[in-house]
C-alpha positions as CSV (number, residue, x, y, z in Angstrom):
1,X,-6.4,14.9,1.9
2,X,-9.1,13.1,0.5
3,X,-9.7,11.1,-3.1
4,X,-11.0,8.2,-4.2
5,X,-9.4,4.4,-4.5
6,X,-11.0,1.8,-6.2
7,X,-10.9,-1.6,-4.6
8,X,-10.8,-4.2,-7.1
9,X,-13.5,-5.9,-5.3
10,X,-16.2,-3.2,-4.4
11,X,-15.2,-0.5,-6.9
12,X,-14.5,3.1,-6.3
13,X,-14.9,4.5,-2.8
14,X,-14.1,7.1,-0.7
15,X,-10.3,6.6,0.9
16,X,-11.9,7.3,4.4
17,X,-12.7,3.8,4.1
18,X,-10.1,2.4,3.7
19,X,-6.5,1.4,5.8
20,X,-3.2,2.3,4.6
21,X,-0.8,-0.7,5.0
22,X,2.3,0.7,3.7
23,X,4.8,0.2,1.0
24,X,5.3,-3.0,-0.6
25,X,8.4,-4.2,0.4
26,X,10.6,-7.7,0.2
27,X,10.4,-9.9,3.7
28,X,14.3,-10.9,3.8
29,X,14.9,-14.7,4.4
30,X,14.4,-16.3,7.9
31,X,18.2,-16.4,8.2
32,X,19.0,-12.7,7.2
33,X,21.2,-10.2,9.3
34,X,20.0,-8.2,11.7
35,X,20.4,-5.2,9.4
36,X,18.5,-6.7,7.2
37,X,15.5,-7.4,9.2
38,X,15.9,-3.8,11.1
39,X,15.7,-2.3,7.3
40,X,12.7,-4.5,6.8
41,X,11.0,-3.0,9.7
42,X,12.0,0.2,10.1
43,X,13.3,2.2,6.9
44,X,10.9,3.1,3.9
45,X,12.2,4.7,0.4
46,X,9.3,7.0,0.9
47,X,9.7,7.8,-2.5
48,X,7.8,11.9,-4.3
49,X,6.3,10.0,-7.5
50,X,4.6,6.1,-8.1
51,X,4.9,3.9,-5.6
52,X,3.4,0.2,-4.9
53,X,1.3,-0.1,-1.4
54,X,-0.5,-2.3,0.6
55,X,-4.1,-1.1,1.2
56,X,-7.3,-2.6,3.3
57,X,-10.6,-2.0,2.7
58,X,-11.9,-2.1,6.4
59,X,-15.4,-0.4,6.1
60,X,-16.1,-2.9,2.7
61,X,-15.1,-6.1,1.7
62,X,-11.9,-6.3,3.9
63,X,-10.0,-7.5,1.9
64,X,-5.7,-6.6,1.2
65,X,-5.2,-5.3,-2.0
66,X,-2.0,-3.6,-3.9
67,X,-2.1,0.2,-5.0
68,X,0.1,1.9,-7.5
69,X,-0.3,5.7,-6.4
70,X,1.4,8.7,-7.5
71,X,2.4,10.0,-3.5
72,X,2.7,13.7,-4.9
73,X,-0.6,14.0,-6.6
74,X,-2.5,11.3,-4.3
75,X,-3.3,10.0,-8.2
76,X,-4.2,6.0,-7.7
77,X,-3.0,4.4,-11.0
78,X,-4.4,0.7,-10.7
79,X,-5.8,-1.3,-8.3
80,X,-5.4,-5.4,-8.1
81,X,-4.6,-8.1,-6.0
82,X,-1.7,-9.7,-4.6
C-alpha cells in the first residue's frame, strides 16, 4: 500500500522512496540479561493504532528520521528528527 511521508528534510514524497527501519524501541544497557537483549532484537509490540518508527529516506537526502503513523490507516502523523 502506498501513501505519502514527509521527510522533515525534503518534504512530502512518495513512500517507495523511502526504507522502513522499524519501531522505535529502548537499546537495554551493555550489562543487560540475555532476555533482555533477545527482546531487544527479536520481539516488537506491533501495536493496530499510532506507533513511533524509524524511517530512511534512501532515494533523497538519506537521512534517519522518526515517524508517528497510525499502522491501521497507514495515516503519518508527524515527521521530525531524532
Amino acid at each position: 500500500m502506498a501513501f505519502l511521508l514527509d521527510c522533515p528534510n525534503c518534504g512530502e514524497r512518495n513512500v517507495h522512496e523511502f526504507r522502513f527501519g522499524g519501531e522505535v524501541t529502548s537499546r537495554p544497557s551493555p550489562s543487560g540479561t540475555a532476555e533482555e537483549w533477545t527482546n531487544y532484537f527479536y520481539n516488537r509490540r506491533n501495536v493496530a493504532g499510532v506507533q513511533r518508527e524509524w524511517w530512511n529516506h534512501r532515494y533523497g537526502c538519506r537521512k534517519w528520521f522518526f515517524a508517528l503513523r497510525d499502522t491501521v490507516s497507514n495515516q503519518v502523523q508527524e515527521t521530525f528528527w531524532p
